[in-house]
N, C-alpha and C positions, 0 to 999 in steps of 0.2 A: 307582624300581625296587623291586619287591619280592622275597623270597626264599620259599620253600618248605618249611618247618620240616621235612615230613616225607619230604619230596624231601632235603633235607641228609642226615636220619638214614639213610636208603635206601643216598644214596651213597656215606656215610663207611664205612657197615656193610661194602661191598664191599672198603675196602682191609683187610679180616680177610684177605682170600684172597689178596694180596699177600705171598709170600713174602721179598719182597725188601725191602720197608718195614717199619721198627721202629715197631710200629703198638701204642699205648696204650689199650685199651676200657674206656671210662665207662660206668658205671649210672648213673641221675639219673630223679628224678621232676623234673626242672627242664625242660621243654621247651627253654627258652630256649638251656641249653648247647650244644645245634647250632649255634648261629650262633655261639658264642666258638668253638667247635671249629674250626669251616668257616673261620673265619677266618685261626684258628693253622696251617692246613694250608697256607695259600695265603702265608703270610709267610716258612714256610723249608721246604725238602724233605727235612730228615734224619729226622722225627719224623714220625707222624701217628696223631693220636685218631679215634677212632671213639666213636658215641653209641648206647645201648640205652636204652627209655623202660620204667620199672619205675614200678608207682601207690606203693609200699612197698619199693627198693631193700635195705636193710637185711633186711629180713625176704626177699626173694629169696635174698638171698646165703647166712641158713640154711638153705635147702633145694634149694641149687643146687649141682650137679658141676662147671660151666662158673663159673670164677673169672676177675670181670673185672681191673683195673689201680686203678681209680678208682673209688671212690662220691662221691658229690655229690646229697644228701638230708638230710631231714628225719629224724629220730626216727633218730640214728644212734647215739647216746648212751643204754647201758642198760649193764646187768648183762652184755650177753654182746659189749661191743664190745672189750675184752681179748682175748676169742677170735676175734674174727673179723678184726678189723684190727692193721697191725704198727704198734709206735712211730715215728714218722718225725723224731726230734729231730734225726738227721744231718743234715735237710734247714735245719735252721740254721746259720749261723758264718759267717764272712767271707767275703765275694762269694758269700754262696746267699743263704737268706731270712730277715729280721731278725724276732724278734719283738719289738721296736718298732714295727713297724707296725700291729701290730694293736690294737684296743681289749682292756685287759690283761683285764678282767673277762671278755669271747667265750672271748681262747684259754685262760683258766682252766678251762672247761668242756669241753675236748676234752684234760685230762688226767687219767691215771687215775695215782694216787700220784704219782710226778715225772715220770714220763713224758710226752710230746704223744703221742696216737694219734689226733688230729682235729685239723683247722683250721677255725676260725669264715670261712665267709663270707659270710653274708647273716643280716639278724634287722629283724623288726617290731616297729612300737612303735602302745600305743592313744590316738586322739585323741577331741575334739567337735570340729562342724563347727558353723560358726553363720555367719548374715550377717555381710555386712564391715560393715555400719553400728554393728552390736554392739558393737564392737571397742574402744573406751573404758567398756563395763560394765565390762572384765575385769581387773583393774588387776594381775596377771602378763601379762608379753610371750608368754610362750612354754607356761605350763602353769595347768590347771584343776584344784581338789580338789575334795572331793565336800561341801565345806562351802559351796562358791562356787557347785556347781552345783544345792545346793539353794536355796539363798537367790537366784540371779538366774532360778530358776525358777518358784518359787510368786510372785515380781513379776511375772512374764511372764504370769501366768494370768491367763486372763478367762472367768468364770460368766455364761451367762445364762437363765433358767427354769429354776434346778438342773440346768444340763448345763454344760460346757467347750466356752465355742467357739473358745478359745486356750489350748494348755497347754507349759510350758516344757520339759522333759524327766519322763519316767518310765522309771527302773532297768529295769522288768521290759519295754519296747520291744527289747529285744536279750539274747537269755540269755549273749552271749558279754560285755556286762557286767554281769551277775552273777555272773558266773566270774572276770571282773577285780576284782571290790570283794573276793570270797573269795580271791583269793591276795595280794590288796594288804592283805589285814585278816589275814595268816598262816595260812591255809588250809594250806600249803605241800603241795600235794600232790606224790608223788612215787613210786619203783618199791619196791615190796615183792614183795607176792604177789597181787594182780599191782599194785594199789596201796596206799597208805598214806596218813591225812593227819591233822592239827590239829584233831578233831572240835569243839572248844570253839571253834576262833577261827573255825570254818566256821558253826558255827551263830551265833555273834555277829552275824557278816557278815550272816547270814540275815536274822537279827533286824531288824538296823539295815534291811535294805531295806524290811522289812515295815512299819516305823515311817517309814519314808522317803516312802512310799505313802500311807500316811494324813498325816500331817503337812502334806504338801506338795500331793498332787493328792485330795484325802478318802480313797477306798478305791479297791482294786482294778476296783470294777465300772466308777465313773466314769473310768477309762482306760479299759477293753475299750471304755464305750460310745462315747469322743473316737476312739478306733483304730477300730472300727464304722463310723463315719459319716465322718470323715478320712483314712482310711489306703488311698486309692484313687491316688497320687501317690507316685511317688521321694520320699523323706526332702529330696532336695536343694531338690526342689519345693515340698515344703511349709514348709521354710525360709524359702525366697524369698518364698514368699508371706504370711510370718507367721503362718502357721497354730501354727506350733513353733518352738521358739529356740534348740535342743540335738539335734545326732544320734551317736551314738558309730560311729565307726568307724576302723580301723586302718592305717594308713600305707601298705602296699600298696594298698587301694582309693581312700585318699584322694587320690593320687597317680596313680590312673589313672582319675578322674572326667575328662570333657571339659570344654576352655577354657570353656565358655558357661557351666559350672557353675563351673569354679573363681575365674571372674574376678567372681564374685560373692558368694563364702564365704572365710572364714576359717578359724583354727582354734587349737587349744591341746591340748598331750598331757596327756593324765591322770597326773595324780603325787597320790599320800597318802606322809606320815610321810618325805617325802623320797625317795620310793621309783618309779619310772617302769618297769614292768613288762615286759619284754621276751616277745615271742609264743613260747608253748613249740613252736613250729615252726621254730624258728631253722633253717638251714642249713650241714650241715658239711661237708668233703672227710676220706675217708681211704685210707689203701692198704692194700686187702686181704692177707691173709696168701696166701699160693699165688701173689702176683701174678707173670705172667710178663713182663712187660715193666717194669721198674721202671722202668731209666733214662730210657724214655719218658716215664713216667708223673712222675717225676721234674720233668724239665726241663718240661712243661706247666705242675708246680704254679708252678717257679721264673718261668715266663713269666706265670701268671694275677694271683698275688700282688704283681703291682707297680700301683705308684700310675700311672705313663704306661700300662699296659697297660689297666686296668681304663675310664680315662678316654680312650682309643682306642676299647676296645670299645662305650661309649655314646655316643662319636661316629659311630661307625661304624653302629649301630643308627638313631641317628635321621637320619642323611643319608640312609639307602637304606629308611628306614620300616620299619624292622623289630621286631617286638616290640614296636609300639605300644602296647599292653596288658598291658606288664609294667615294672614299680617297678624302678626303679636297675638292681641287679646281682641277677641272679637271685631277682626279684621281691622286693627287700629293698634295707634300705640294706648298704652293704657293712662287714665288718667289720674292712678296711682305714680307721682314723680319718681320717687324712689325706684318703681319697677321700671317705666321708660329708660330712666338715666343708667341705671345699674345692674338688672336682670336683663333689658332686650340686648345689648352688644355682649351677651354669654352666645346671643342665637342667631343675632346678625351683626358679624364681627364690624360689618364696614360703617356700625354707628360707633363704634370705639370715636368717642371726643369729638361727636362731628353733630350732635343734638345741641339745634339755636337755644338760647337762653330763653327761658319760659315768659320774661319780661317781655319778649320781642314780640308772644304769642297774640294774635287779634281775633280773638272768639267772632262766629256770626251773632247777625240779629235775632231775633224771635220771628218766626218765620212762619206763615199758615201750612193746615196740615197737610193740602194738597201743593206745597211747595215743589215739587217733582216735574208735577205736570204742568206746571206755569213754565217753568225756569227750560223746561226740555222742548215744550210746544211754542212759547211765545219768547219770551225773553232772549235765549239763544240765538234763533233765528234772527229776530232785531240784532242781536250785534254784528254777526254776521254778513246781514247784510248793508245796516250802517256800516263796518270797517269797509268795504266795498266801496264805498259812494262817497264824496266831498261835498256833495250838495246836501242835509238832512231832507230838505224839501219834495227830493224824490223818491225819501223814502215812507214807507208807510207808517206814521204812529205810532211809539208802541204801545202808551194810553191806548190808541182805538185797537190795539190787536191784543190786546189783552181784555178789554170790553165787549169785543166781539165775542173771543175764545171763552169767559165769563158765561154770557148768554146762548152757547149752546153749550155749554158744560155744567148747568147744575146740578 
């Protein structure tokens, strides 16, 4: 049986004109939360949510008249979430919701001074994926630094006529980790005006790639021309086929590759200095100021945030094939511990004892709400093309390219 995401959202939308239902409306960039909804609706009749699909929910809600109940997104956490969202610390204390259950480090970050004004519930973490035959190179069970993943990479190489017709990993294959080595190496970026960061430890980071490149694969050109003549194949594929030995990527997609790929890779999350970086995408819940239906909105949160609830709802997903193409709990691991640790390896066997210590975990900064489009158009680029270059001097500022991109983007 399958269900209809945007048939749910359609129908739930109608019980708005329900007068007679205490009906709770959620924002959410999460598609997926129509089905927890649709679910909740059908388990008791005193309560009923409703779902609106926003790309940027947060940033709606400054510019919206119509105040929903619920957010449930991304970038919810900046300078202006005091103003828009109410403290919800009532919603703890005996028989409501414990903040015990949560990983303490998540609900840290949905406080502003002592207050709770967001709840953690979803957050990604970044891995490598390699063959399972690998799997005795890497003498950590569960994580790789970037001291391991140089040295079992230039082993991995194989030169022939002055070209690579095998090569182990290269940094600048994925700018989203050059973005991980810069905030693993204290980049710390964060919200200013509109950002802020560590200019010293970011161009370190920089550095080290640029030497990272030469050292290990000779120069930059000898990876373009391996990716040139290789890179016609899924990463997974060229895994398989030894072509590469390392691909980086992040727990949400590693976790929705198909069997045929997974039952042939491994993998290990990336940690430096003890440090396992958390996706500045995490996912928060909170309740708007103006909200008109609180005790609704209320009693959803009390019913989402339970350990039997969360591990119903992904059973309930993969009996009736639903959201086959989304990670745990709202495209993430949850940031209910208990469910992480102990419900997700019922569903993805291959975290059986292989989830880093939550001490290891380094939450993001607080980060503006249009953090998307800075990090995708300006930032990115800079590393990129810094990792490129040995001289900074030839490359352009990323102060002035983020000032520029500023001034025609307000």
């Amino acid at each position: 049986m399958r269900i209809n995401i945007a048939g749910i959202l359609f129908l739930t939308a109608l019980l708005l004109s329900c007068g007679e239902i205490k009906t709770a409306q959620i924002w959410t960039d999460r598609p997926e939360l129509a089905v927890y909804c649709e679910y909740f609706n059908t388990i008791q009749n005193k309560y009923k949510v409703s779902v609106k699909y926003f790309e940027f929910p947060a940033m709606e809600l400054e510019k919206s008249n119509n105040i929903p109940d619920i957010i449930v997104g991304s970038w919810l956490k900046n300078s202006h979430t005091g103003l828009y969202f109410n403290s919800i610390d009532s919603i703890f204390g005996a028989k409501k919701l414990s903040r015990s259950v949560f990983y303490p480090k998540l609900l840290a970050i949905g406080k502003i001074q002592r207050n709770q004004y967001l709840l953690p519930v979803s957050f990604n973490i970044p891995a490598l994926i390699f063959s399972k035959d690998r799997d005795q190179d890497i003498s950590n069970s569960f994580t790789i630094d970037f001291n391991d993943i140089k040295t079992l990479g230039k082993d991995y190489n194989v030169e022939s006529r002055g070209a690579y017709t095998r090569m182990g990993f290269s940094p600048s294959w994925d700018n989203n980790f050059l973005f991980t080595v810069a905030v693993l190496s204290g980049a710390s970026f964060s919200e200013a005006s509109p950002v802020t960061w560590d200019s010293n430890a970011l161009e370190n980071s920089i550095d080290e790639i640029y030497r990272w490149t030469r050292e290990i694969n000779s120069n930059y050109q000898a990876e373009e021309d391996f990716i040139f003549k290789y890179f016609f194949e899924p990463p997974e594929k060229l895994i398989q086929s030894k072509r590469i030995l390392f691909w980086y990527m992040d727990s949400r997609d590693l976790f929705t590759l198909s069997n045929d790929n997974m039952k042939n890779l491994d993998f290990r999350w990336v940690i430096e200095n003890e440090n396992v970086p958390i996706n500045e995408d995490m996912v928060f819940l909170g309740i708007p100021k103006k909200a008109k239906s609180r005790k609704a909105a209320r009693v959803f949160i009390q019913w989402f945030f339970r350990t039997g609830t969360q591990h119903t709802l992904m059973e309930y997903c993969r009996k009736n094939r639903i959201n086959e193409n989304v990670f745990g709990i709202c495209g993430g691991f949850s940031a209910l511990s208990s469910v992480t640790e102990q419900i997700f390896p019922l569903f993805y066997p291959e975290l059986l004892g292989r989830m880093p210590p939550s001490e290891n975990f380094m939450p993001p900064n607080m980060l503006p709400a249009n953090w998307v489009a800075i990090k995708e158009r300006v930032i990115l680029p800079y590393l990129n093309d810094r990792a490129h270059s040995e001289r900074t001097e030839d490359i352009y500022p990323l102060e002035k390219r983020l000032s520029d991109w500023m001034r025609t983007n307000k």
